[in-house]
C-alpha positions in Angstrom: 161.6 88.6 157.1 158.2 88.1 157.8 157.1 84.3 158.9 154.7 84.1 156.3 157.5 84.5 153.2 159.5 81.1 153.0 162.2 80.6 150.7 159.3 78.8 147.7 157.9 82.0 147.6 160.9 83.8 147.0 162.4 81.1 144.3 159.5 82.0 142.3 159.0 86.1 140.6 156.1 88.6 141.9 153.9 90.5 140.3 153.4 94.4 141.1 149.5 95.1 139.8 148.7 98.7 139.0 145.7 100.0 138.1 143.4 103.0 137.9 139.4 102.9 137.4 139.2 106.1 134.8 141.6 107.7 132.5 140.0 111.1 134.3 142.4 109.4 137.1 145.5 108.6 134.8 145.5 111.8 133.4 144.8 114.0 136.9 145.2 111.7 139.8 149.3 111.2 139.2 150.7 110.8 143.0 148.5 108.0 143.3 150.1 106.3 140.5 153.2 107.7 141.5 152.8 105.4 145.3 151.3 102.2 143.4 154.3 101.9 141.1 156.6 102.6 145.0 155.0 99.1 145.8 158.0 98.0 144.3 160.3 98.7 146.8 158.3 97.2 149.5 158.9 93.7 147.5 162.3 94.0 147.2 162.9 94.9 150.8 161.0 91.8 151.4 163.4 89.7 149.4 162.2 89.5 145.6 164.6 90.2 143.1 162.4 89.4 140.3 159.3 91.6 140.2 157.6 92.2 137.0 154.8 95.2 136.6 151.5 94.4 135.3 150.3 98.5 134.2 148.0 97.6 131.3 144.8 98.1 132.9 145.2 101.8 133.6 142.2 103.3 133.1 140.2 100.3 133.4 137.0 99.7 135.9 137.5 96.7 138.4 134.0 96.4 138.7 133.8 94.0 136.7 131.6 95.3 133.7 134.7 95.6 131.4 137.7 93.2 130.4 141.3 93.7 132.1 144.1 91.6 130.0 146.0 92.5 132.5 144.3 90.9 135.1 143.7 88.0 133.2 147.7 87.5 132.6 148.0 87.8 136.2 145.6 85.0 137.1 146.7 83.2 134.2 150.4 83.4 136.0 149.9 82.9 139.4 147.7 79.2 138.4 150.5 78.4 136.7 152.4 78.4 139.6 155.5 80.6 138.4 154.4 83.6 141.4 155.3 83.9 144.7 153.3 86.9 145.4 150.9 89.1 143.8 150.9 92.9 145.0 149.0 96.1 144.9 149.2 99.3 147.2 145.3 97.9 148.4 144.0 94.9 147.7 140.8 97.0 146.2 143.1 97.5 143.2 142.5 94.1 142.2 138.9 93.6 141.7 135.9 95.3 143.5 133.3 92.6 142.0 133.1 89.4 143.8 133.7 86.7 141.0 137.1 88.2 140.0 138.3 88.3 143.9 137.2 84.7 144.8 138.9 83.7 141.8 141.7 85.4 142.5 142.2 84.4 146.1 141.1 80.6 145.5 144.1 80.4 142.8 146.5 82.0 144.9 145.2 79.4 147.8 145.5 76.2 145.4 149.1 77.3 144.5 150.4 78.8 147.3 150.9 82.1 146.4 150.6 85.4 148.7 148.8 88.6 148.5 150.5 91.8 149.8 149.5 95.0 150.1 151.1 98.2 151.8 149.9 97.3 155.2 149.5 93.3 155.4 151.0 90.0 153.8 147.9 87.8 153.1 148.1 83.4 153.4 145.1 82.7 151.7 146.2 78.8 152.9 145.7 80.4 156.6 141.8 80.4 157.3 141.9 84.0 159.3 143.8 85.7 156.7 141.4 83.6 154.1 138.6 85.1 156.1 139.6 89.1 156.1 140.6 88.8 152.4 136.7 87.6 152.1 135.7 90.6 154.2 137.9 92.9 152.6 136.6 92.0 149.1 133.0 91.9 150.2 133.7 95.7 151.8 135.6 96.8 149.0 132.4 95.6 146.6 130.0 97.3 148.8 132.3 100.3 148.5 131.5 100.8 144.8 128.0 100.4 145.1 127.7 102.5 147.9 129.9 105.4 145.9 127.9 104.5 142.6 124.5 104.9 144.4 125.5 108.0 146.3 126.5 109.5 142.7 123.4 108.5 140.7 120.7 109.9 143.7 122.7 113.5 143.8 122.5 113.4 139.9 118.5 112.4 140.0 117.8 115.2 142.3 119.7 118.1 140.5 117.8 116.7 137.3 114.5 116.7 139.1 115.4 120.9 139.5 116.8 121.3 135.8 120.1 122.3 136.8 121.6 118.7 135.4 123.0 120.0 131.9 123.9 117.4 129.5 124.9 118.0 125.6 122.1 119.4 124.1 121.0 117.8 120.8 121.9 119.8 117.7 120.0 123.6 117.6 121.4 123.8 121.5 123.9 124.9 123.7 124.6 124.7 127.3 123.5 128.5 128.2 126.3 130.3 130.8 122.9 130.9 133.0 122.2 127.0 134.0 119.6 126.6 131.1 119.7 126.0 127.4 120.2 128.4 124.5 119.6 128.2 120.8 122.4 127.9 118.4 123.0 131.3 117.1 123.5 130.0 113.7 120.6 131.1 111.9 120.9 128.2 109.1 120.4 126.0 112.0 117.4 127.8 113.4 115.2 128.0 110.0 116.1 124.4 108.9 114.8 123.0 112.1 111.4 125.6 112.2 111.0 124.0 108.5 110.9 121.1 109.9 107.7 121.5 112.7 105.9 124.2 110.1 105.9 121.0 107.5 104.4 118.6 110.4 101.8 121.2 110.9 101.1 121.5 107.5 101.5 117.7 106.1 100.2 116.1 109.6 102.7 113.2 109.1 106.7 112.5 109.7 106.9 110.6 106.3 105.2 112.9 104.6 107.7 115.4 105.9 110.5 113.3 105.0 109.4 113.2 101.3 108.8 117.2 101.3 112.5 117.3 102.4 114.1 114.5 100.1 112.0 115.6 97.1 113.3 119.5 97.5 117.1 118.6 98.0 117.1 120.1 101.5 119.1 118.8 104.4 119.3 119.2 107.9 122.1 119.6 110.5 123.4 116.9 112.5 126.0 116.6 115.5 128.7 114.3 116.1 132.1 114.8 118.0 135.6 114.6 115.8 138.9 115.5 116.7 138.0 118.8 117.0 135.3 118.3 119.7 131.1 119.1 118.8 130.8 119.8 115.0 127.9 120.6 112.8 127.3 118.3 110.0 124.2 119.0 107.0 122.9 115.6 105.9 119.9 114.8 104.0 117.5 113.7 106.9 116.1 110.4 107.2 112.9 109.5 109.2 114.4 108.7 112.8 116.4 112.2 112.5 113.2 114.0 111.8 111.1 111.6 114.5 114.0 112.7 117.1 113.2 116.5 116.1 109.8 116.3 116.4 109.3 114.5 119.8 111.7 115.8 121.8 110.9 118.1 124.5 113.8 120.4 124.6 112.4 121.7 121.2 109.1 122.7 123.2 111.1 124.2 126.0 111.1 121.8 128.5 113.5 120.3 130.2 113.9 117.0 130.0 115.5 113.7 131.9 115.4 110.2 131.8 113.7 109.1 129.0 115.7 106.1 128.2 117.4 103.4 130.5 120.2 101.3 130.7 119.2 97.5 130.9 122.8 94.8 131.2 122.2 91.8 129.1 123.9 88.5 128.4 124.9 87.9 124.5 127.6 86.2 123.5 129.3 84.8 126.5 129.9 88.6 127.6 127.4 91.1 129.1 126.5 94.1 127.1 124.6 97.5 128.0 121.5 98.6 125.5 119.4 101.5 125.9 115.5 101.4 126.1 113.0 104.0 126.0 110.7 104.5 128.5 106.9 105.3 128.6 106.3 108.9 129.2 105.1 109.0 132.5 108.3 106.8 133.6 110.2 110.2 133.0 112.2 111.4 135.9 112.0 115.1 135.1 109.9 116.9 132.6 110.0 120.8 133.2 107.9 122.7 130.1 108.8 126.5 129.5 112.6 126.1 130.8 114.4 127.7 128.3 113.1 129.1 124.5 111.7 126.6 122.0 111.3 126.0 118.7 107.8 125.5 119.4 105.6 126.6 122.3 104.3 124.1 124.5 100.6 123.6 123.6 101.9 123.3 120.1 104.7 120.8 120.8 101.9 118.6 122.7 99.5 118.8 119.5 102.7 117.6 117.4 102.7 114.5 120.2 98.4 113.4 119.8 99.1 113.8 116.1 102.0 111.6 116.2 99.9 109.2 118.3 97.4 109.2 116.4 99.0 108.5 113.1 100.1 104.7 114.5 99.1 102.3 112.6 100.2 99.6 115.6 97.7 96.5 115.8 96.6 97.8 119.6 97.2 101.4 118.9 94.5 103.9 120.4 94.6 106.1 117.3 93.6 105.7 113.7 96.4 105.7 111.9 97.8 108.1 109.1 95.8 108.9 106.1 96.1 106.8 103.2 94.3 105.5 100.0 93.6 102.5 98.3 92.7 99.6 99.7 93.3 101.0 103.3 90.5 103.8 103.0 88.9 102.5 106.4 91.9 101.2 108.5 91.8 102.4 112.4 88.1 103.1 112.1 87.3 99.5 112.3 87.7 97.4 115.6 87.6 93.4 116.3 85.1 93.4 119.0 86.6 90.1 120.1 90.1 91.8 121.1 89.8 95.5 119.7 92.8 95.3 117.6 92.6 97.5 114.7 91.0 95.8 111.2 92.4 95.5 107.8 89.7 96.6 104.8 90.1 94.9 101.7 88.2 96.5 98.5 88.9 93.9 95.4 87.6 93.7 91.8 88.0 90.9 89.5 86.3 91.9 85.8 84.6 94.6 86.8 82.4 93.1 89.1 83.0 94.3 93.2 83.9 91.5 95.4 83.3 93.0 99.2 86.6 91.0 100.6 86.4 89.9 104.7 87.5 92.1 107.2 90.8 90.6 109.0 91.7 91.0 112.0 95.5 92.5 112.4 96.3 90.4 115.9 98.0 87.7 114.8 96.3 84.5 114.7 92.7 85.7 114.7 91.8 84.3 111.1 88.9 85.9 108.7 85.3 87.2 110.5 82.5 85.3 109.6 80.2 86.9 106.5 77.6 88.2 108.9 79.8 90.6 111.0 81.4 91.5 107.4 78.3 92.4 106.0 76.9 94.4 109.5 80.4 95.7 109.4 79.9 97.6 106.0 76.3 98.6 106.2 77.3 100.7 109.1 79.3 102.8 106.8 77.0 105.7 105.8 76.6 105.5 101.7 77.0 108.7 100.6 79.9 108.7 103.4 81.3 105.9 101.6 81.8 107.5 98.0 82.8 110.5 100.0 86.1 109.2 100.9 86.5 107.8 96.9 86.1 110.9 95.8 89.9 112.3 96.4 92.3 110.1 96.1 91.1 107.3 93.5 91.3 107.1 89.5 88.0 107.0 87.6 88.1 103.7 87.3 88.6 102.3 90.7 86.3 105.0 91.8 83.3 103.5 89.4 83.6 99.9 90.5 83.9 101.4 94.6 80.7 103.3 94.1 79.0 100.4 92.6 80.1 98.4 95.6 78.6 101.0 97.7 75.2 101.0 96.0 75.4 97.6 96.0 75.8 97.3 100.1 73.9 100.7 100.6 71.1 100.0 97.9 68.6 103.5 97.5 65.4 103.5 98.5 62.8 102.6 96.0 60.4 105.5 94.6 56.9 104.7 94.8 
């Protein structure tokens, strides 16, 4: 019997911790499970006759991104004082974050418990063996990153070359020649055409959604069921049709990295969301890499119109057409912080009332009557009751017109 096994450790039961990062490992990786689960022996040749097995976190990261019950129960037991040893075929199988293997360690040091593994028995109340476990979890940490790291750079640079296929979003497949195919299904193929020949035509994604939802049409969508990737037709909303019409692959580029992964706190527990990034944060943008639905040029016009169409208060572009009292918005700046201006044409009984110009920035407050008055005699009048012309009923398009004579008075004939 080793020295470091006295007869406390013994009177109390041991634990046998098993555990595999992936259930890709469970399912293919079976001798190492097979020579985790052997640990048992080792114990009882060592003198424990009461060994439980702790399996429930097979499958489970021990980087520490992800809760293990199983590993909780064991901590749980062994500061409870009712273990004498803790084992696992390398100590790695216990955590590979820091937190988790401090813990562990300083709980089995407080209560007197080892830590064995298939080559060492571990004292954490001995301050050498205290000081390799802190080297060994320190290594096996480093381990992961190092792997993790390694992983994500040979993924970066096959994606930088367009050979990194991912699943395509619906109206693709993964082509047998390292590129990406369109769907043979011809329903598929027309419905999403329709889709960029109504942009072209309508110059907005809501007005494309209210061509579709007014005609009954619908549009395919992806998910995965029991049987793997299956086509579903829904009626669209607009972030489907917004997805459609600015993603690359439907120009025929290749495309990668256009969100990323940031890990925040909420809730007592971290949690991964996914953020987009700014175009030219993309790490690979290929055009012309497989067939699109569009060409290229085309796809980019789709992308300025888009832009343009924003109605955002520090937007570059004008914002979409409309009518009403938003005739003028995106053609009129603040000069204080160039955020965009909102119009305001009002009547009460008949008689125009030339409202101020506000500023959309929060906070900014009404423009004195001055700027509002320079502000709409440098609207052209005859350009003025141009734009009245189209969209407004008789009535509101009397009392404009009057507003505009009123501002843009005509020249007196002598």
């Amino acid at each position: 019997m080793n020295e470091k096994i006295t007869a406390s450790h013994l009177g109390r039961k041991s634990l046998l911790y098993v555990r595999q990062s992936s259930l890709h490992q469970v399912a293919h990786n079976q001798e190492s499970r097979r020579l985790q689960y052997a640990m048992k022996e080792r114990l009882q040749q060592m003198g424990w006759s009461e060994i439980e097995v702790i399996d429930e976190d097979l499958g489970r990261s021990a980087s520490g991104s992800v809760t293990r019950s199983g590993f909780e129960r064991m901590v749980v037991e062994v500061s409870l004082g009712r273990v004498g040893a803790v084992c696992a075929r390398e100590v790695s199988r216990f955590a590979r974050n820091s937190r988790e293997w401090q813990q562990l360690v300083e709980v089995c040091r407080l209560v007197d418990t080892l830590l064995i593994d298939q080559e060492t028995i571990y004292d954490p109340r001995r301050s050498n063996d205290r000081l390799l476990l802190g080297l060994k979890g320190s290594l096996n940490e480093y381990e992961l990153d190092l792997l993790r790291h390694r992983a994500q750079e040979a993924r970066f640079e096959k994606a930088r070359r367009g050979e990194l296929m991912l699943i395509p979003p619906v109206g693709y497949l993964q082509g047998t020649a390292g590129h990406y195919e369109k769907d043979p299904d011809r329903r598929i193929q027309q419905a999403l055409e329709q889709v960029f020949q109504k942009f072209l035509e309508l110059g907005s994604v809501r007005q494309v959604l209210f061509w579709f939802v007014e005609n009954a049409l619908v549009l395919p969508t992806r998910h995965f069921g029991v049987a793997g990737w299956q086509i579903d037709w829904r009626r669209p909303n607009y972030s489907a049709l917004y997805r459609i019409l600015t993603h690359p692959i439907y120009g025929g580029a290749y495309v990668y990295g256009q969100t990323k992964t940031e890990t925040i706190a909420r809730a007592g527990a971290s949690k991964k969301i996914s953020r987009s990034r700014p175009r030219e944060e993309w790490l690979s943008l290929l055009p012309n890499q497989h067939e699109g639905y569009v060409n290229w040029d085309t796809f980019e016009r789709i992308q300025a119109m888009i832009t343009n169409n924003s109605t955002l208060f520090q937007g570059e572009g004008q914002g979409a057409v409309k009518e009403g009292t938003a005739l003028l918005v995106g053609l009129l700046r603040c000069r204080r912080c160039s955020s965009k201006l909102r119009v305001h044409w009002e009547c009460k009984f008949l008689s125009v009332i030339w409202s101020s110009l506000l500023c959309s920035a929060p906070l900014r407050g009404r423009r004195s009557s001055g700027e509002r008055s320079e502000s709409l005699r440098s609207l052209p009048r005859r350009g003025a009751e141009a734009l009245l012309q189209k969209n407004w009923s008789k009535a509101g398009h009397a009392v404009l017109v009057l507003g505009c004579r009123q501002t843009h008075p005509s020249p007196k004939h002598t």
